[in-house]
N, C-alpha and C positions, 0 to 999 in steps of 0.2 A: 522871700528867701529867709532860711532858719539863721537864728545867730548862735554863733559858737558857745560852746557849754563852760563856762568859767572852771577853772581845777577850785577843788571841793578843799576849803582850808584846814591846816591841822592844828588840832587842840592841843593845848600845850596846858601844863599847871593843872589847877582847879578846876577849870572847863573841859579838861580831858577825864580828870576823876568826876565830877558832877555825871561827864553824858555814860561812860560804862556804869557809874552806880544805873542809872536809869536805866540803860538795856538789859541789864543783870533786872530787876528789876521794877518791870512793867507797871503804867496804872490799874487796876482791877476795875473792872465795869460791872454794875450789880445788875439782876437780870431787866429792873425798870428802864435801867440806862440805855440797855440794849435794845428793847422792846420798841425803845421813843426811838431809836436812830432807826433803827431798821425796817419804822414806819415811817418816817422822813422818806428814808433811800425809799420805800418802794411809791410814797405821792410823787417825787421828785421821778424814778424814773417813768411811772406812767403817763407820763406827759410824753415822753420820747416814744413812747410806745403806739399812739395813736397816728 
């Protein structure tokens, strides 16, 4: 049986300006970065694939 989903806490102070700067914001990914993950995802799901 699933367990109930906890209420999601509210940022108060600092930690409410820290998390909108960052969704304002985003990390940038350069395209090497992208290249290596998206080689991960495709080993990782070719496993599920067989």
């Amino acid at each position: 049986m699933a367990r109930p989903i906890k209420e999601t806490p509210i940022l108060y102070g600092e930690d409410a300006r820290r998390f909108l700067e960052r969704m304002k914001n985003p990390p940038k990914e350069t395209k090497e970065e992208r290249e290596r993950r998206l080689a991960h995802y495709r080993a990782v799901m070719s496993v599920f694939k067989d």
